[in-house]
BALOBA-1460 file (C-alpha; in Angstrom, 3 decimals):
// residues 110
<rec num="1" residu="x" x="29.328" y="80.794" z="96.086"/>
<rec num="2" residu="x" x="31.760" y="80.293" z="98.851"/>
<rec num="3" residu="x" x="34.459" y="80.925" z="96.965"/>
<rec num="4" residu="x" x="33.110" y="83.810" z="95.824"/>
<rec num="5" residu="x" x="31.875" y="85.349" z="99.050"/>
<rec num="6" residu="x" x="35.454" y="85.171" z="100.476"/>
<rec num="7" residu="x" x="36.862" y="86.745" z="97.159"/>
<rec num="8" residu="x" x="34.606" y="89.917" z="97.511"/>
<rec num="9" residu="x" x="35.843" y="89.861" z="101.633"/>
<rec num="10" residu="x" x="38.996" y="89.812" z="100.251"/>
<rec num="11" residu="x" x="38.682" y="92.276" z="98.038"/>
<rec num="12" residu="x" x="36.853" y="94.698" z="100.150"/>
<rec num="13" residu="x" x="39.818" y="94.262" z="103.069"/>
<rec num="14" residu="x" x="42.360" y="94.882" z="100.233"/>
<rec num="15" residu="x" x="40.569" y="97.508" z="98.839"/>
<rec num="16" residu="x" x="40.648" y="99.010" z="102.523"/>
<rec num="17" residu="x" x="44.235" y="98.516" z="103.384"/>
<rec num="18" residu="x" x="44.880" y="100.216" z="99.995"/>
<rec num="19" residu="x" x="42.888" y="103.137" z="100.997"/>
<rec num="20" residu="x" x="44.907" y="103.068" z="104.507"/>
<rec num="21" residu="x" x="47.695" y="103.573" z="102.864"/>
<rec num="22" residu="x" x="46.784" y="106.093" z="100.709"/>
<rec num="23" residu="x" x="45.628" y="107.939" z="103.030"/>
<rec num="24" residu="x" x="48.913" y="107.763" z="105.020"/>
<rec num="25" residu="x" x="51.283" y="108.552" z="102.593"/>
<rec num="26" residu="x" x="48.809" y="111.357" z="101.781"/>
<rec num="27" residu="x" x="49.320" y="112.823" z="105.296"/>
<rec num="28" residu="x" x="53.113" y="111.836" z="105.102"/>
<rec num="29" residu="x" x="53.638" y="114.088" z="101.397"/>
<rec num="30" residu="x" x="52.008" y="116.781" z="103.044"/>
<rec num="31" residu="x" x="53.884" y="116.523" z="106.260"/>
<rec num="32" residu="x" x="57.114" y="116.432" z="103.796"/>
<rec num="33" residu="x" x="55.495" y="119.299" z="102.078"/>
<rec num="34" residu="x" x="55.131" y="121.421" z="105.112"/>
<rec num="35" residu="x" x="58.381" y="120.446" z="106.562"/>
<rec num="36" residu="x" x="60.568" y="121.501" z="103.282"/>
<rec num="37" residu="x" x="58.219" y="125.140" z="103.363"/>
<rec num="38" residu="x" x="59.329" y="125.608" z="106.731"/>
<rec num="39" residu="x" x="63.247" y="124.550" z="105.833"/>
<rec num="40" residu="x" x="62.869" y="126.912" z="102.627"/>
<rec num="41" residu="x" x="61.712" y="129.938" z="105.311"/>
<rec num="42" residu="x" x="64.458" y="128.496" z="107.401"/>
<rec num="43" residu="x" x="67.067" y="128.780" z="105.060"/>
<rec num="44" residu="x" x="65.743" y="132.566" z="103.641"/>
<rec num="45" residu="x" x="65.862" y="133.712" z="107.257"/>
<rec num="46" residu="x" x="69.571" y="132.582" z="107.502"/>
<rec num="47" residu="x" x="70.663" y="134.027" z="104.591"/>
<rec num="48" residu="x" x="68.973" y="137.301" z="105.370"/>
<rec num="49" residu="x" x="70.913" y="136.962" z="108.556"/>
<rec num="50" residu="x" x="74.240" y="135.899" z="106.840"/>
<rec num="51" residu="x" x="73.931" y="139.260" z="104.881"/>
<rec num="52" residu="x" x="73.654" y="141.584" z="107.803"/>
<rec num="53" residu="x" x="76.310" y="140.099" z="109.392"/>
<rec num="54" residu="x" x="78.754" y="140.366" z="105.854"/>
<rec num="55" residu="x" x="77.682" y="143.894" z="105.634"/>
<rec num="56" residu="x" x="78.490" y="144.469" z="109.863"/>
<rec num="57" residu="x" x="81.567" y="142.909" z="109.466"/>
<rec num="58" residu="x" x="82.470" y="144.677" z="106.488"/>
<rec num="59" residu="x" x="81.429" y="148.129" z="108.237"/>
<rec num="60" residu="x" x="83.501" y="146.446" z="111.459"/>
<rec num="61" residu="x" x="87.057" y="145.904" z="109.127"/>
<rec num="62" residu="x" x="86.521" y="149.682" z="107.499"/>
<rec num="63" residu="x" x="86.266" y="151.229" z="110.920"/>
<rec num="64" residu="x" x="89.501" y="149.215" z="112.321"/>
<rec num="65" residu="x" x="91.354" y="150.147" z="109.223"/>
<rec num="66" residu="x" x="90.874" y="153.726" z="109.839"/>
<rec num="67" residu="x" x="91.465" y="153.397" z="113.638"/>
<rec num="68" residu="x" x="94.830" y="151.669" z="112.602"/>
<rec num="69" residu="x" x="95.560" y="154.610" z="110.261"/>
<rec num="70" residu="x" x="95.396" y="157.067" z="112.929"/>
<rec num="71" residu="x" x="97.272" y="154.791" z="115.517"/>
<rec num="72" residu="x" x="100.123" y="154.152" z="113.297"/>
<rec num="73" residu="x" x="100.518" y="157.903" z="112.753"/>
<rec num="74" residu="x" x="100.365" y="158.190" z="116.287"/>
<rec num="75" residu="x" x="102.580" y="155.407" z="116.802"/>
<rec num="76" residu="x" x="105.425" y="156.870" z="114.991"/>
<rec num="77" residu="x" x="104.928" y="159.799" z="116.705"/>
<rec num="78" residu="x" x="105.327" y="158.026" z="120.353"/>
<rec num="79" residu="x" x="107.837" y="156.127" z="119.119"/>
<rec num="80" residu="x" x="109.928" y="159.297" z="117.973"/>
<rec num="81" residu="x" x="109.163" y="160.763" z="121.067"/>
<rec num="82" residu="x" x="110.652" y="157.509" z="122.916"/>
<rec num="83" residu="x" x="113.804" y="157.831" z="121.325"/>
<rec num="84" residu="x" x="114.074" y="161.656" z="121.711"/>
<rec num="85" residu="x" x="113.307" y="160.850" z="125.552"/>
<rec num="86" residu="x" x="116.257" y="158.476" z="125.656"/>
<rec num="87" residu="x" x="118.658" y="160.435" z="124.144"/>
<rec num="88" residu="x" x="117.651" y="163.129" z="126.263"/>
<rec num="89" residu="x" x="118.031" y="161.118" z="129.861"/>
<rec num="90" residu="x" x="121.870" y="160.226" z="128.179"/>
<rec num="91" residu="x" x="122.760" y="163.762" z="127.762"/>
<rec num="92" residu="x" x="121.702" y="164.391" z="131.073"/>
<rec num="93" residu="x" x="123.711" y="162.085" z="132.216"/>
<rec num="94" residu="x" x="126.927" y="163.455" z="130.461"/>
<rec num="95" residu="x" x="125.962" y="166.821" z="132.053"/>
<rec num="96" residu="x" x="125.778" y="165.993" z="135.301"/>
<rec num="97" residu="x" x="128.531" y="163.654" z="134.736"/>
<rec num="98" residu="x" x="131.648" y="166.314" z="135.671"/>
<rec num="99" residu="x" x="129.437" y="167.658" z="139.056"/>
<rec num="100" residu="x" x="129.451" y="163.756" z="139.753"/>
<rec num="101" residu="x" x="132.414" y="162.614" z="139.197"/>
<rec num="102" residu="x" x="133.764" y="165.998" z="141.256"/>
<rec num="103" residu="x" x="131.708" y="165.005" z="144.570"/>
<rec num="104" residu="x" x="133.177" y="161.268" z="144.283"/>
<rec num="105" residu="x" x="136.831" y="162.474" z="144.211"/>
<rec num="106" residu="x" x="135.915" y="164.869" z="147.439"/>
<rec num="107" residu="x" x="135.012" y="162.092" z="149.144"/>
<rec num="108" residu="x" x="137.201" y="159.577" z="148.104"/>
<rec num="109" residu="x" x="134.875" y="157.870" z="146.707"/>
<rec num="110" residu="x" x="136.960" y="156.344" z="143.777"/>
């Protein structure tokens, strides 16, 4: 009888720490649950986010290829101008070059 009181104690504290853990790996798959919901969300808000900034950076590269069209139009323009500008300040030069050369011989100035 003994014997068989401490078996059913036994059993019943056994049968309790089962239940125990049960009950906490119960509460630890739905934690896990919960917690890979929340990553999925997560991850769909990211993506959502990785989209609109593709598409603004897409939008972003069209509008600096067009500015660059136009500046390199301009560019070669400026640069056009530049050289025209140079050549322009050397034939000066040669122009006034006779008047100059004139005043440095009046005053000795060789």
């Amino acid at each position: 009888m003994d014997s068989e009181t401490d078996m059913v104690r036994q059993i019943r504290a056994l049968d309790s720490d089962m239940q125990t853990l049960v009950y906490e790996n119960y509460n630890k798959f739905i934690s896990a649950t919960d917690t890979i919901r929340k990553m999925k969300n997560d991850f769909r808000k990211m993506e959502d986010e990785m989209d609109r900034l593709a598409t603004n950076m897409a939008v972003i590269t069209d509008f600096s290829a067009r500015i660059s069209a136009t500046l390199q139009d301009r560019h070669e323009r400026i640069t056009k101008l530049a050289g025209v500008h140079a050549l322009l300040r050397k034939l000066q030069f040669l122009f006034e070059l006779p008047s100059r050369l004139t005043k440095c011989v009046e005053l000795g100035a060789y």
